[in-house]
C-alpha positions in Angstrom: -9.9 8.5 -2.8 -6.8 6.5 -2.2 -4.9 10.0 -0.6 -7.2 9.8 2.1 -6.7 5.9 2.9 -3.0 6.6 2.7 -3.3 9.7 5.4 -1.1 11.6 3.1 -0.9 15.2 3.8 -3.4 17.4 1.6 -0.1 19.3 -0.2 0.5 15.4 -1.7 -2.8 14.6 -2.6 -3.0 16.2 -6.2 0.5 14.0 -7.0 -1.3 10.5 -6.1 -4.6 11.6 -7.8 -2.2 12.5 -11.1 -0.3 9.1 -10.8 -4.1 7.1 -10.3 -5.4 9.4 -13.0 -2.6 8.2 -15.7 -1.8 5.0 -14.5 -5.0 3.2 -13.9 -7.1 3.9 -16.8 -4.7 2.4 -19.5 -5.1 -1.3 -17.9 -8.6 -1.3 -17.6 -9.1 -4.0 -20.5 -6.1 -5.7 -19.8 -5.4 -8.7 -18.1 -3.3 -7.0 -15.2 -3.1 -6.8 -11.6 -1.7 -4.3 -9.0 0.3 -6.3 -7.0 2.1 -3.5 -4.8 1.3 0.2 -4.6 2.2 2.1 -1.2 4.4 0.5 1.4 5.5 1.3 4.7 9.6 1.7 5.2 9.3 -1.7 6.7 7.3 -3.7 3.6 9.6 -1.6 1.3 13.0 -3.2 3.2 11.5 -6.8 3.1 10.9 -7.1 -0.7 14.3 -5.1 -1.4 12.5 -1.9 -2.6 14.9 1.1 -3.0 15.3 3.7 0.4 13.6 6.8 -2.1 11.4 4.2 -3.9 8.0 5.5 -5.2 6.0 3.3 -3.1 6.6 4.6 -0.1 4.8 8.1 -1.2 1.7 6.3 -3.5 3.1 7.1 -6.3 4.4 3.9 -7.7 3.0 0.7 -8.3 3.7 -2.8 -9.7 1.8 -4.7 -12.3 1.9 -8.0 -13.1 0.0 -10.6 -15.9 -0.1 -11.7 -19.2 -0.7 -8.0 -20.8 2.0 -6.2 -18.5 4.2 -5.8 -21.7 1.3 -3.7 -23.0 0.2 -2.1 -20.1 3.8 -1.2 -20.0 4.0 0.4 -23.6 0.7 2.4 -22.6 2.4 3.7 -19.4 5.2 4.7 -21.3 3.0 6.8 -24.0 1.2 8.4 -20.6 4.5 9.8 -19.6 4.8 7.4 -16.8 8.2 5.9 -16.0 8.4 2.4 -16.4 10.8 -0.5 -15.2 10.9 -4.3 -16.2 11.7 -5.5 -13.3 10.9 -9.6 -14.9 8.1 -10.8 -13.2 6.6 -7.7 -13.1 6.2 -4.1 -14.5 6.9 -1.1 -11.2 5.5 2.1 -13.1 5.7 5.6 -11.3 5.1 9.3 -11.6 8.5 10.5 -11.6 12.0 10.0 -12.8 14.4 8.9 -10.0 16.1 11.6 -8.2 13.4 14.0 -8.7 11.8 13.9 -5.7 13.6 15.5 -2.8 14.3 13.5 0.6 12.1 15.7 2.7 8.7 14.5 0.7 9.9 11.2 1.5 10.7 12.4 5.3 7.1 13.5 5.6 4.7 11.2 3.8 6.4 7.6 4.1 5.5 5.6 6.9 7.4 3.8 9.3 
C-alpha cells in the first residue's frame, strides 16, 4: 500500500487509502497518466506547488493525457476536487483550507 511507501503515520493511512480508492479506479480505461502524487517540501517548492498543497500529505495527484478532461469529469462525480491547471488535471481529497497546518507539520517531508 502506498501509506506504507510514504512512511505516513498509521492515524493518516485510511485518508490516502480513501483518495487511491476514489481516484484511481475512474482512469483505469483511460488514456491517463499520474505525473505527480506526494512530494517532499523541497519538490513541492521547485515546480511552484502551493505551502498546504495536497501532495505533500499523498493526497493529491496530477493527471495528464488525451482523456484528462474525462478523467476529470469522473473525479468530479467521485466527490474529488478538481483543478485545470492546463497541461494537466491536480485532483485531491479535500477542499483547500480543510486540512489543518499540524497534518501538514507531521506527515510532509522535508
Amino acid at each position: 500500500m502506498p501509506a506504507e511507501v510514504f512512511n505516513a503515520p498509521t492515524w493518516w493511512r485510511p485518508a490516502i487509502q480513501a483518495f487511491v480508492a476514489k481516484a484511481y479506479p475512474i482512469g483505469s480505461d483511460l488514456a491517463v497518466s499520474i505525473t505527480s502524487w506526494q512530494r517532499t517540501r523541497r519538490r513541492n517548492r521547485e515546480v511552484g506547488g502551493h505551502d498546504a498543497s495536497q501532495h505533500l500529505i499523498a493526497t493529491a495527484w496530477d493527471v495528464s493525457g488525451p482523456d484528462q478532461d474525462t478523467y476529470a469529469a469522473r473525479a468530479r462525480q467521485a466527490g474529488l476536487v478538481v483543478i485545470n491547471e492546463g497541461d494537466h488535471i491536480h485532483v485531491q481529497l479535500y477542499r483547500s483550507g480543510i486540512v489543518p497546518g499540524w497534518v501538514y507539520d507531521m506527515i510532509a517531508s522535508a
